[in-house]
N, C-alpha and C positions, 0 to 999 in steps of 0.2 A: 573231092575237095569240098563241094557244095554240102554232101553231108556228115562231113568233119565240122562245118562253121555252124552249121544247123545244133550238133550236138553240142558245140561250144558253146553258144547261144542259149541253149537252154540248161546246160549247167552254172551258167552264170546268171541267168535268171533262176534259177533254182536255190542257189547260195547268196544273191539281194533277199530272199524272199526271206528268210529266217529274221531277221531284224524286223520284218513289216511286221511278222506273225507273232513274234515276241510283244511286240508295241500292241498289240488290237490286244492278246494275252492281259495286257496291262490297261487296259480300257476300261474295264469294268467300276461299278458304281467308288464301291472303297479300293479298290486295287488303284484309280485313275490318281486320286488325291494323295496319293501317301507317296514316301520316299523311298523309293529302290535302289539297293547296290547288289551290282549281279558282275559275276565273270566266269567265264566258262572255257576250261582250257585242254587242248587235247593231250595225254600222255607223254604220249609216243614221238609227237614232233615239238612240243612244249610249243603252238602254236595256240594262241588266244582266239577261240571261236566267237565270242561273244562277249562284249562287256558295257557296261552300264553304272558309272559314279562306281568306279572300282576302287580310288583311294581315298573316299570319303570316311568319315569314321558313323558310326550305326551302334547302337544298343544289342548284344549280339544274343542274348537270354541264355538259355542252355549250350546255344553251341561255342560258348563257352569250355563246355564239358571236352571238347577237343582238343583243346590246349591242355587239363590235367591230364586226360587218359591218355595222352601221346606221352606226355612225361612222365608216368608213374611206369608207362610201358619201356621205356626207353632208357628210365635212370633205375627203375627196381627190377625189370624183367618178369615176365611170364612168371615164371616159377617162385616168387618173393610167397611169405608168411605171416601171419600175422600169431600173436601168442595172448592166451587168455589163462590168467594162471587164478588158484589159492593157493596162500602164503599164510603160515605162523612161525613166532618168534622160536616155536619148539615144537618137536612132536609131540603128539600127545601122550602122557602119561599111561600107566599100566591099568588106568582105570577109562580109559578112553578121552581124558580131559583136557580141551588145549587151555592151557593158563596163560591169558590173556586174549588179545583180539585176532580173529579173523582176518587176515585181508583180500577181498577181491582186487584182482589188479588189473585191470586195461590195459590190451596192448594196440587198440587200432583195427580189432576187428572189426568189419563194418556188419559181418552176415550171423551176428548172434541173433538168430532169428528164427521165423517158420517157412523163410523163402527157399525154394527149392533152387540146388545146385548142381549139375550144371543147370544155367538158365535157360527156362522152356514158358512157352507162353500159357495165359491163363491166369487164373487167381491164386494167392498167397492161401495155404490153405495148412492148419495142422496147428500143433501149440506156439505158441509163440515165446515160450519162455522155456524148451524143450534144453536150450543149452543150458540154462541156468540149473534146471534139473539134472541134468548131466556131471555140473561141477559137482552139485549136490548129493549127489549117487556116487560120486567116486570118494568124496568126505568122509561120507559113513562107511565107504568099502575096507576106508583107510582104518578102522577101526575109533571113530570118531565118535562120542556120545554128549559129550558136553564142550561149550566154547563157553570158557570165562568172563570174556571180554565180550567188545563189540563187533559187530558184523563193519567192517570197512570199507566203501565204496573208495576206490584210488584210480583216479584217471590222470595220475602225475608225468604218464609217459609222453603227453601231450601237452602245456601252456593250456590253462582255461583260459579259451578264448570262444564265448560260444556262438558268435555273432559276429559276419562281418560287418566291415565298412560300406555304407549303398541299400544295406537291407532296409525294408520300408519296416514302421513298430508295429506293424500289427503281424508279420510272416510269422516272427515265433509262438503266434498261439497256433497254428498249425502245421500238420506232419510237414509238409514241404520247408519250411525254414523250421525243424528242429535243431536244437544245441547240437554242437561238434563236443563228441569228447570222446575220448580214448576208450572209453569203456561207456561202449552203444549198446542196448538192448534191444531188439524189436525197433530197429530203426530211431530209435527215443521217441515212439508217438506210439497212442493207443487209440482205440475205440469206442466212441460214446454213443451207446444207442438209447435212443429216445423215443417211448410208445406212448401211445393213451394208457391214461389211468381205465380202471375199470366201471368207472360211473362218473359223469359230469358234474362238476366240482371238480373232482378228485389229479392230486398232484401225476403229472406225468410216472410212467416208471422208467426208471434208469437201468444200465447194465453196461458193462465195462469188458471188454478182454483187449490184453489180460485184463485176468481178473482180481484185480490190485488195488488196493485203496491205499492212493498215493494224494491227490486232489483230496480239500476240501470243497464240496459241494455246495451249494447253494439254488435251492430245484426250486422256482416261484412258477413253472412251466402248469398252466391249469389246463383240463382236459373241457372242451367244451362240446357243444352239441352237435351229432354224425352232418357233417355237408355244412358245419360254420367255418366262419375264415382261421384258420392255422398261420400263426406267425412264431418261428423259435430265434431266438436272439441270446447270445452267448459272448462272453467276455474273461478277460483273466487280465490285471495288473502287469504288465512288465516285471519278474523276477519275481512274482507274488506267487502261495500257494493256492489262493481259493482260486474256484473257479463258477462263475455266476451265470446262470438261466432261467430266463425269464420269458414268457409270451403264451401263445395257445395254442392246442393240439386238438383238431378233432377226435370225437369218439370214434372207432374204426377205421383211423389212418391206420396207414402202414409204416409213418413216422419217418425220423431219419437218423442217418449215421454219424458221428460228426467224427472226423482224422483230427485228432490236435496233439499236438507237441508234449514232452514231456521236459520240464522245467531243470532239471539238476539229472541227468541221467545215471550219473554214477550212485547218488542215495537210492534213485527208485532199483539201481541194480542189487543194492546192497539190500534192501528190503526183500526185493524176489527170494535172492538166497535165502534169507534168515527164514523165511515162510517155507523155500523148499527142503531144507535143513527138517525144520520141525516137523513134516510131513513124512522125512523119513527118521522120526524119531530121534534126533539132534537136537537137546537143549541149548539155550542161548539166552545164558543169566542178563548180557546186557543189550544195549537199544543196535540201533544204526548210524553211521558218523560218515561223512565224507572226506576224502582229501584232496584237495586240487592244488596246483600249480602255478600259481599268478602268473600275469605277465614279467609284470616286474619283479618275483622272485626269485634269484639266486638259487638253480637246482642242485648247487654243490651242495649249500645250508640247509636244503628241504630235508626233511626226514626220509630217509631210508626206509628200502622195502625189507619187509621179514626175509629171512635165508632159506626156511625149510618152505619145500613145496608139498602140498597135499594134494593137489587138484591141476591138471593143467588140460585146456581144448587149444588143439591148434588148427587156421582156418585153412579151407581149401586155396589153390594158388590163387596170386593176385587176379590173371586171366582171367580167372570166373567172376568177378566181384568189378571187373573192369567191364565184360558184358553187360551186368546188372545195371551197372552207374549210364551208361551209353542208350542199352535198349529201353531200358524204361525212364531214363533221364531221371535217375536218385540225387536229389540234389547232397543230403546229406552223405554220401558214398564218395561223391568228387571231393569233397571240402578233407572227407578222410585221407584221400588218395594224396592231395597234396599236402597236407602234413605228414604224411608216412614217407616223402618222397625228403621235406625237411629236415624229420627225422634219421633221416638214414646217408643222409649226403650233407647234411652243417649243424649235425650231432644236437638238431634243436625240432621238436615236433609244433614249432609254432606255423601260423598261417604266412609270415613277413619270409622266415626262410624258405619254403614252399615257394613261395614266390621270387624269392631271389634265384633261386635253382631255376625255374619258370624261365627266366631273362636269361638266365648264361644255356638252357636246352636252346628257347630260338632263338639266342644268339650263332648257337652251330650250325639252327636251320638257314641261317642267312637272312632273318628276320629282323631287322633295326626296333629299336627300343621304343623308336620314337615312331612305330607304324599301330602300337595298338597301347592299349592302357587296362589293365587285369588288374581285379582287386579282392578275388574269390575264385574260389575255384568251382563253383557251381552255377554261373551266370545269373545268380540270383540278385548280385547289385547292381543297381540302378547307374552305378561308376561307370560300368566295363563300356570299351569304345575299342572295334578292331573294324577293320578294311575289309571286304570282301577279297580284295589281292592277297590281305595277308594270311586269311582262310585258307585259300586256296595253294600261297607256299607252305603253309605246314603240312597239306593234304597232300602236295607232289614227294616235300621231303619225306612224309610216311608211307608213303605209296613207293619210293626207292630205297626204304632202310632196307635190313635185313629181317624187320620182323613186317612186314607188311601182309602176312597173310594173316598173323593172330591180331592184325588192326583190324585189318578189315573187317573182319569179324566178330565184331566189337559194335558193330552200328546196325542201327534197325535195318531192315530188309523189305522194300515196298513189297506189300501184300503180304506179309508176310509173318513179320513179328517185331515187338516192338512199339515204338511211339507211330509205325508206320503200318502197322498192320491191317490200318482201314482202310489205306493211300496206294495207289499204284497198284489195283487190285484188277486190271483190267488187263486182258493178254498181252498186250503189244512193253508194257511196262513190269508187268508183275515180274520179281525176282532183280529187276536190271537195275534197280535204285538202291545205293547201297548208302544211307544219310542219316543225320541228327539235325532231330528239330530242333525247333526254340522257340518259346512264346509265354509272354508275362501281357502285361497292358499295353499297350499298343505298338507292340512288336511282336514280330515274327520272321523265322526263320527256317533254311534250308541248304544244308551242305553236306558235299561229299563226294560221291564217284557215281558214273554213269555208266554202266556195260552196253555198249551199244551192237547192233550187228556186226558181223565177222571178230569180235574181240578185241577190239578199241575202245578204251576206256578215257572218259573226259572227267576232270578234278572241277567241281564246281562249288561258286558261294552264290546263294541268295538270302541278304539279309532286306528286311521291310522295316521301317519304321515312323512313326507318324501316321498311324491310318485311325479313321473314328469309323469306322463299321464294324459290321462283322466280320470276325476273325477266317469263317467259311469261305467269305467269297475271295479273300486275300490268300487263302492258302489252294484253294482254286485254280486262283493265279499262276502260283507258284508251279502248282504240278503240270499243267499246260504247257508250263516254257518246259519242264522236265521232259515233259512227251514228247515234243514237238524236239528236244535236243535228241532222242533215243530215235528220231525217223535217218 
C-alpha cells in the first residue's frame, strides 16, 4: 500500500511538473514579454492537457492556411481540377490562320509552373514557363501558323480581386503577396538578379527568369570598388509598371536575388504565350490585351469565352497543390484555394464567397462565428484574429472527418520537410510533429498534432504575439513546450 502512495505521489508530481516546465519554457528574454495562447488537447479522451489564454484572440499569420486547406479539402475533395485552356472564335482556316484573337483562359490553376509534383523537398528547379510552352506546342500541333488578332490574357473565371483586405502596401512588390488571379504563371513572381557591373563606375547588370521583359526598368544601381559598402534599394508604384533601382554594388560581390511580384499576371501570361508562339514559328499580327472581371461587374454582361478549344493543360489533383500551399506555406495557393472553393460552391470565384463557404464549413465544425474573424485566406492580413481553442476544434474536427489521413498529410513534418524541416530535427521529436507555422512581424505561430509514445496523439495551438526580439528565441520557445508535450 505504502508503495502504491509512493507511485501516486510521484505521478502526480510528475503531472504538476508540466506547467512549471512550460512557464521556465516561456522565460526566456523575448519569449517572457510577449503574449501567448497555447492549448493542448489529447485525442483520444478530448481531455485538455494544457492551456494558456485559450480564448483570447491573436494575429494567427500562416496558420491561417488551415482554415483554407481544411475547406478546399472538405467542400472540393482530393481529386478536384483545375482547367487551363486556349480558345478561338474559329478553327483555324486551311491555311493554318485563326482570324481573330487568341485567348488564354484561366482556370485557378495554381501550379503553372517549374515546381515539382508530387511535392518533395529542395529547390524549385527547371523552366518556369514550361506550361506556357506546352499550350504553345500543342497550337502549332493544331496546325496553327498565324493568329490575326491578339494574344488574350482572361482571368474572368475569377472577380479581379488582387489584394486583400489587412495586406500592408508594400507585400505586393513581392512574391509572397503576389496578385490572385485565375490565370497564375510562375506563382505571378519572377527573379531579379543583380551583379556588378564589370568595371567601377559601371551600371549593375541585370537578368531576369523567366526571361521576360514585362517591367520597365529603371538600373541607377552603380558598381563600386571590390570591399566598398553595397546598398541596393528597389521600389515599384502600387499598380505601376516601372520598376526602379537604385544604390551600390561592389566589384566582385556575389550580388543578390530579389523575389518580386508580378503586377497583372494575366498580361505577363499572355505575353509568355505570344513569345512561345513565335518560337515555334506562329505568327501574331497583333499585341497583347487583358481581360478581367470586376468586382462590381455583372458576369452575365461580360463577354464571353471563344467556343473552339485549341489547347487545353489540366492540373494535377487538388491534394498535391494543397501539400504545396501547407508545406511551404504559398501564400498565393491559399488565396486560390479559396476562391476555387467560392467558385465551385456559390457559383462566384470571388474572395467574399470563399469566405462565406468559410463560415457555413466551421459552422458544421461547431465553431461559432463569433470565436474568430478571417479576411484572406492566406494569413497574410493584418485583420485575422482566431483563439487558439478554436485552432484546435477545427484540428480535432479534421482529425475525425473521413479524410483525415490526406489532412494530415498536408502539413510539414518536424525534421523533416517543409517550413519544419530545420525544427524537431532531434531524435526524441523528429518525424512526431505533424504542424503549420506562422510568422510575419511580431507574430508567431505553431499548430497541429503531436504523435507521442504508444500512439496518442495530442491537437495543439500555439499562437505568439507581441514579442520585439528575435523571432529565434520565440520559436525556441515554442518547440520546447513541443518536446517536453512528446515526453
Amino acid at each position: 500500500m505504502r508503495a502504491a502512495a509512493v507511485l501516486l505521489a510521484a505521478g502526480m508530481a510528475l503531472a504538476a511538473s508540466l506547467p512549471q516546465r512550460i512557464e521556465e519554457a516561456l522565460a526566456g528574454s523575448a519569449a517572457k514579454s510577449a503574449f501567448w495562447g497555447i492549448q493542448v488537447v489529447d485525442l483520444s479522451s478530448g481531455k485538455t492537457i494544457y492551456e494558456l489564454n485559450p480564448d483570447r484572440f491573436f494575429v494567427p499569420a500562416s496558420n491561417a492556411k488551415l482554415f483554407t486547406t481544411a475547406l478546399a479539402l472538405m467542400r472540393l475533395g482530393p481529386d478536384f481540377t483545375f482547367q487551363t485552356r486556349v480558345l478561338a472564335a474559329a478553327p483555324p482556316d486551311s491555311e493554318g490562320r485563326i482570324r481573330g484573337d487568341l485567348v488564354l483562359a484561366g482556370g485557378g490553376d495554381p501550379n503553372l509552373s517549374a515546381r515539382a509534383i508530387p511535392y518533395r523537398t529542395g529547390p524549385v528547379t527547371g523552366d518556369p514557363l514550361a506550361a506556357i510552352a506546352d499550350l504553345a506546342a500543342q497550337v502549332a500541333s493544331q496546325g496553327v501558323t498565324r493568329v490575326e488578332g491578339d494574344i488574350v490574357g482572361d482571368d474572368t473565371w475569377y472577380p479581379w480581386e488582387p489584394y486583400s483586405d489587412g495586406w500592408s502596401i508594400d507585400d505586393p512588390l513581392y512574391d509572397y503577396g503576389a496578385p490572385v488571379s485565375a490565370l497564375t504563371i510562375n506563382d505571378n513572381a519572377f527573379t531579379l538578379s543583380i551583379r556588378p557591373g564589370a568595371r567601377e563606375g559601371d551600371l549593375a547588370t541585370l537578368a531576369m527568369n523567366p526571361p521576360l521583359e514585362y517591367y520597365t526598368i529603371d538600373n541607377r544601381i552603380r558598381t563600386v570598388a571590390a570591399g566598398g559598402e553595397g546598398q541596393i534599394r528597389y521600389a515599384r508604384d502600387p499598380g505601376g509598371s516601372q520598376l526602379r533601382l537604385w544604390g551600390t554594388i561592389p566589384a566582385r560581390d556575389r550580388g543578390e536575388d530579389l523575389l518580386l511580384a508580378i503586377e497583372d499576371p494575366a498580361r505577363y501570361a499572355a505575353l509568355a504565350l505570344r513569345e512561345a508562339l513565335a518560337a515555334r514559328g506562329v505568327m501574331v499580327n497583333g499585341g497583347v490585351r487583358v481581360r478581367h472581371l470586376l468586382p462590381n461587374q455583372d458576369a452575365a454582361v461580360s463577354p464571353g469565352l471563344p467556343e473552339i478549344e485549341i489547347a487545353r493543360r489540366v492540373s494535377a489533383p487538388l491534394l498535391e497543390d494543397l501539400r504545396i500551399t501547407d508545406k511551404v506555406s504559398q501564400n498565393l495557393h491559399a488565396e486560390l484555394a479559396l476562391r476555387a472553393v467560392g467558385r465551385a460552391r456559390r457559383d462566384i470565384g470571388s474572395r467574399e464567397a470563399g469566405l462565406e463557404e468559410l463560415k457555413a464549413f466551421l459552422g458544421e465544425a461547431g465553431i461559432d462565428a463569433g470565436a474568430y474573424s478571417l479576411h484572406d485566406g492566406s494569413g497574410l492580413a493584418r485583420l485575422n484574429l482566431v483563439t487558439p481553442a478554436t485552432v484546435v476544434k477545427l484540428l480535432r474536427y479534421m482529425y475525425d472527418s473521413p479524410e483525415r489521413d490526406h489532412w494530415l498529410s498536408l502539413l510539414p513534418v518536424g525534421g523533416q520537410d517543409g517550413t519544419l524541416s530545420g525544427r524537431f530535427s532531434e531524435e526524441e521529436a523528429a518525424g512526431k510533429v505533424h504542424a503549420k507555422t506562422g510568422s510575419m512581424s511580431h507574430v508567431s505561430a505553431l499548430s497541429g498534432y503531436l504523435e507521442r509514445p504508444g500512439g496518442k496523439w495530442l491537437a495543439f495551438s500555439i499562437l505568439v504575439n507581441n514579442y520585439n526580439g528575435h523571432t529565434a528565441e520565440v520559436r525556441a520557445a515554442m518547440d520546447r513546450i513541443c518536446t517536453l508535450l512528446l515526453e
